[in-house]
C-alpha positions as CSV (number, residue, x, y, z in Angstrom):
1,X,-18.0,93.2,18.3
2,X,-19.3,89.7,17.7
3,X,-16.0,88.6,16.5
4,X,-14.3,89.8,19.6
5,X,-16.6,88.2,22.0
6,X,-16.2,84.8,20.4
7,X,-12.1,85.4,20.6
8,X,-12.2,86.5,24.2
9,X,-14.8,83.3,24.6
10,X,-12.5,80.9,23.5
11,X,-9.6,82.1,25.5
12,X,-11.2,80.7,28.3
13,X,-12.5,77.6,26.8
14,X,-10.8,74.0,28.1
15,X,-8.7,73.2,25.1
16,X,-7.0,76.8,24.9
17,X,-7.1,77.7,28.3
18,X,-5.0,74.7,29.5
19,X,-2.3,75.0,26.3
20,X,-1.9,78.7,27.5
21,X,-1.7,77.3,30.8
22,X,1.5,75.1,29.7
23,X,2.6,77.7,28.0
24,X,2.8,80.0,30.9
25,X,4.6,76.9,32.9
26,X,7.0,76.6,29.9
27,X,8.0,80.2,30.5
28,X,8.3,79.4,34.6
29,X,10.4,76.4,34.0
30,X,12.5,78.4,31.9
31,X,12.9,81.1,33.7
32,X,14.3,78.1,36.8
33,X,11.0,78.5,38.9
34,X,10.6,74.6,38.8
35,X,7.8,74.1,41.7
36,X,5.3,77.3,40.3
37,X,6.1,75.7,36.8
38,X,5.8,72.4,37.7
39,X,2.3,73.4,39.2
40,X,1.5,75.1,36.7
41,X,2.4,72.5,33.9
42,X,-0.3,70.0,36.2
43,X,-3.0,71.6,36.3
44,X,-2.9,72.8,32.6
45,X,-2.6,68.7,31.4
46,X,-4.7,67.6,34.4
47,X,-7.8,70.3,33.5
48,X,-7.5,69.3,29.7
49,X,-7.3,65.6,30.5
50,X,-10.7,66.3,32.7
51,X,-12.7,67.8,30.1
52,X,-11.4,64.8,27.6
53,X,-12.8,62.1,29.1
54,X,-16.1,60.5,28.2
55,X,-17.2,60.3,31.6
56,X,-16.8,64.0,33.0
57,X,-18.5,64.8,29.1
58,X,-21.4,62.8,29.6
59,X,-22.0,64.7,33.4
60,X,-21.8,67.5,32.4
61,X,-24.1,67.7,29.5
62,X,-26.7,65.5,31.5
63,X,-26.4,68.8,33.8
64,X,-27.9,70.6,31.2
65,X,-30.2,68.1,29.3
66,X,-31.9,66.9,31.9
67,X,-33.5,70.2,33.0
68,X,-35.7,69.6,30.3
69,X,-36.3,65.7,29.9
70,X,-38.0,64.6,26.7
71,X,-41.6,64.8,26.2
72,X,-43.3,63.1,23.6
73,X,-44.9,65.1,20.9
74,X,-49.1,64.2,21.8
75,X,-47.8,65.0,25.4
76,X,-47.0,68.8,24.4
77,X,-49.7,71.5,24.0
78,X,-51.3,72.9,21.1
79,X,-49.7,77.0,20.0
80,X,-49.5,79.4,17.9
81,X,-46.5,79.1,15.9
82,X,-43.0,76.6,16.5
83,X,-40.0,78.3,16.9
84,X,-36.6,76.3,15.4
85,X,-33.7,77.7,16.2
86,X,-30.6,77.6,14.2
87,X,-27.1,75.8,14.4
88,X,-28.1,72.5,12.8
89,X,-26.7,72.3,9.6
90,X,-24.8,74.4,7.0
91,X,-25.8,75.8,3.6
92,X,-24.2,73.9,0.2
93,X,-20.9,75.5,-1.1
94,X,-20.0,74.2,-4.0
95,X,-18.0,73.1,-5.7
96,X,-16.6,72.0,-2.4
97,X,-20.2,70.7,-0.5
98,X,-22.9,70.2,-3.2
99,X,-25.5,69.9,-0.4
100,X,-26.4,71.2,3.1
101,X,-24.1,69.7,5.7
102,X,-26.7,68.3,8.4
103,X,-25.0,68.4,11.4
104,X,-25.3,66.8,14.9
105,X,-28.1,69.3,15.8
106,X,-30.4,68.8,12.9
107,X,-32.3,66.6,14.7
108,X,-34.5,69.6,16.0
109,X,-35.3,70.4,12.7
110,X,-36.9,67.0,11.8
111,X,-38.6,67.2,15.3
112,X,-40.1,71.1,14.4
113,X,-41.6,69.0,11.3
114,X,-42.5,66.7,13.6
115,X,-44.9,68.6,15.6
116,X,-46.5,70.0,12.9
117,X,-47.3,67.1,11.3
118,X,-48.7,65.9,14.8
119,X,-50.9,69.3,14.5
120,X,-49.6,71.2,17.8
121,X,-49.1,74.4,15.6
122,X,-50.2,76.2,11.7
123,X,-46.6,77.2,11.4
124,X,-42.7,77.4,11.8
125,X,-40.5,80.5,12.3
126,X,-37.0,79.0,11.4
127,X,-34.5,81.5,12.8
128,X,-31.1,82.0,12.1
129,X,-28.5,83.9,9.5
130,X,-24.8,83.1,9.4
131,X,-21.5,84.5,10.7
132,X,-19.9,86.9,8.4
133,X,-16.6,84.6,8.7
134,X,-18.1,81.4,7.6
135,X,-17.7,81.3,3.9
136,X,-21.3,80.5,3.8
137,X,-23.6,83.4,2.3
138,X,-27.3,82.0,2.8
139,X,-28.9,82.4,6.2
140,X,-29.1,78.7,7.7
141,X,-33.2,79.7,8.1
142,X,-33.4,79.2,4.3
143,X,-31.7,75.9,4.4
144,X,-33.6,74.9,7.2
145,X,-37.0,75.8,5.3
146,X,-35.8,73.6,2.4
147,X,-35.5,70.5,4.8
148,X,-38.9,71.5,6.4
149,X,-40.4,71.2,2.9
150,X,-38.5,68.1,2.3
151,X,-40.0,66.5,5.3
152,X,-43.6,67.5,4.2
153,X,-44.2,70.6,6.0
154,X,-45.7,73.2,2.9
155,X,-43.7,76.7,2.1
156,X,-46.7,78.7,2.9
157,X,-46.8,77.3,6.7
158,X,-43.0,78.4,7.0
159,X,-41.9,82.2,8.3
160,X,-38.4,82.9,8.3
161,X,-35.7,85.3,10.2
162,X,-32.6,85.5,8.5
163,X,-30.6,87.9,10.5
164,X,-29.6,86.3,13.7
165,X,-26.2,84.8,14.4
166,X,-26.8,84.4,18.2
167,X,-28.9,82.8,20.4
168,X,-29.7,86.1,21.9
169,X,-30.1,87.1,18.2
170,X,-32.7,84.6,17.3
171,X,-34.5,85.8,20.4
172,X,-34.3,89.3,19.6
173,X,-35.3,89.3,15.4
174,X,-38.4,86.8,15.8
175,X,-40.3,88.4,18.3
176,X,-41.3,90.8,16.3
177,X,-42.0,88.6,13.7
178,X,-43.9,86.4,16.6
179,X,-46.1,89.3,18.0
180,X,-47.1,90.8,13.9
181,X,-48.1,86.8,13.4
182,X,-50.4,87.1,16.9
183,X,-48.5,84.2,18.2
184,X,-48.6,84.1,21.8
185,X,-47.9,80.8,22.8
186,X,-44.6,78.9,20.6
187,X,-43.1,75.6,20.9
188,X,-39.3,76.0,21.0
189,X,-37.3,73.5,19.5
190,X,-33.6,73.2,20.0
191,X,-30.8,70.6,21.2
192,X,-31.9,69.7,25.2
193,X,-28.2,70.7,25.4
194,X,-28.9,74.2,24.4
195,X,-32.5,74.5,25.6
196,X,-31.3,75.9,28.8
197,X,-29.8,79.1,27.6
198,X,-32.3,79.2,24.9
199,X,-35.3,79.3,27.1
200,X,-34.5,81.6,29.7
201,X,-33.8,84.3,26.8
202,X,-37.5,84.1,25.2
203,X,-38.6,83.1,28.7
204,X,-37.8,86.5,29.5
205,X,-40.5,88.0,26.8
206,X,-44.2,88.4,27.0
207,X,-44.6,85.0,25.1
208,X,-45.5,81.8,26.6
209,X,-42.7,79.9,25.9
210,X,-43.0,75.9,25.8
211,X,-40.1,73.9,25.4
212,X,-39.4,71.1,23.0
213,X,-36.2,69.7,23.4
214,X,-34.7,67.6,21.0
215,X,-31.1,66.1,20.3
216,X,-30.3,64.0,23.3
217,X,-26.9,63.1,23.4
218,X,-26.1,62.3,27.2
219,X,-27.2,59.1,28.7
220,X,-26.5,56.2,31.5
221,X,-23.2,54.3,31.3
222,X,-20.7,52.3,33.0
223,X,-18.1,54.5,34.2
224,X,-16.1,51.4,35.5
225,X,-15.1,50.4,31.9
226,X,-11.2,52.3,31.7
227,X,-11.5,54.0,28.3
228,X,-14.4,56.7,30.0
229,X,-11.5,58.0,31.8
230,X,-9.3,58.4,29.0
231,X,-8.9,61.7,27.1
232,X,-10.9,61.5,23.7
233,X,-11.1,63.8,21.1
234,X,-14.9,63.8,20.7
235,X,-15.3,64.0,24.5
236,X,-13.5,67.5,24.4
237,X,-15.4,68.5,22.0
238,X,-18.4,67.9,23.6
239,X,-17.4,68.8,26.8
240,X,-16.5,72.4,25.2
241,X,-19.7,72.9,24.1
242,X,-21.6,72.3,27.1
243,X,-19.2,74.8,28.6
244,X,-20.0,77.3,25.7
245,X,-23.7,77.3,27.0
246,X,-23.2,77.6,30.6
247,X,-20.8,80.5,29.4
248,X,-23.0,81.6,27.5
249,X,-25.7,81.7,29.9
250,X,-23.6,84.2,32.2
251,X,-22.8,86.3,29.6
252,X,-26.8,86.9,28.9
253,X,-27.2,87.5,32.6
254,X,-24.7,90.2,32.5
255,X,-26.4,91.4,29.3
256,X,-29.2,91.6,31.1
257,X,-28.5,93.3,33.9
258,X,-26.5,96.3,31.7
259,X,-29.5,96.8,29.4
260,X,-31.7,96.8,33.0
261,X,-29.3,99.8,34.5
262,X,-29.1,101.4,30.9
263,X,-33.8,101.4,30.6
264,X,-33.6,102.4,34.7
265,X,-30.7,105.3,34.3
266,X,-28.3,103.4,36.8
């Protein structure tokens, strides 16, 4: 089921949606419908071409990251436990990776160390397994408690949840964890990209849920320089995954609402 959500997911994601696009206006011109296919063929370039420029990338990440502007860490409240989500880095593979692969996210992990070296909480729950298709058998929550410990914070102050592989997931497998721990009150810590989705899923529990953004990315430039209007593969990139969490986002609402006729008999 998980693998053919993320299928249908991408079939609708910029990069895919436009080349099937094209390829749909490939079949029109072919077929001697010139103006549909023509259409058709501008639009599918002019949408990717949108969502490959720095500028539209930047805008539309800000639209998510600055729901929750940065605070700085003696700004934020004293709780019970910090929450770090997964999908910062990967687990070592050798012979082909030696190491963990830190990726772009793994800033929220250094910032989970972060607060509690500033004191805000007496432990970490770092959630998140791994997907069955990524060649990768440890849960990222074990890596992630490694790099914890690198950064100071001791083994015995770390609680982990191995199991998830979805933001819905993490959600789902630490609250237990969370309520037998008497934690009421967690810091969560994940990209401000992500924070969004993230919050209103264990914003929707009987916690009180504070959140700790890390991982800026977006910020203030001239969009008068030419090249922010050019496509660029990183901008895609980046641009698709700030549409994978406002897609992601509506699929939890629907989620929602099914499990809310399911519990109400409707």
């Amino acid at each position: 089921m998980l693998l053919l959500a993320k299928i249908l997911s991408q079939l609708v994601y910029p990069l895919l949606a436009s080349l099937l696009l094209a390829a749909w206006a490939g079949v029109l011109l072919r077929r001697n419908h010139r103006r549909s296919g023509g259409v058709s063929l501008a639009i599918a370039l002019g949408w990717l071409w949108l969502w490959s420029t720095p500028a539209f990338s930047d805008w539309l990440r800000a639209t998510l990251e600055q729901r929750f502007p940065p605070v700085a860490v003696e700004e934020l409240p004293a709780a019970d436990a910090i929450v770090v989500l997964g999908g910062a880095l990967e687990a070592a593979k050798p012979p082909e990776r030696l190491y963990p692969d830190l990726g772009s996210a793994a800033d929220r992990v250094w910032h989970a160390a972060r607060l509690f070296h500033a004191g805000k909480a007496p432990l970490i729950l770092a959630s998140g397994g791994n997907l069955p298709w990524s060649g990768v058998d440890r849960p990222e929550a074990t890596v992630v408690a490694e790099l914890l410990q690198e950064f100071g914070v001791p083994a015995t102050a770390i609680v982990l949840e191995t199991r998830s592989r979805t933001t819905r997931e993490n959600r789902d497998n630490s609250l237990p964890t969370l309520r037998a721990l008497g934690a009421r009150r967690v810091l969560l810590v994940t990209s401000a990209l992500h924070m969004p989705r993230a919050l209103a899923l264990f914003g929707a529990t009987d916690l009180q849920v504070i959140p700790a953004p890390a991982d800026f990315e977006a910020y203030d430039r001239d969009n008068a320089h030419p090249l922010r209007w050019l496509p660029d593969a990183q901008a895609l990139a980046d641009s698709s995954r700030a549409f994978k969490e406002y897609l992601g986002a509506w699929m939890n609402r629907v989620l929602d609402i099914r499990e809310a006729s399911a519990n109400t008999g409707g």
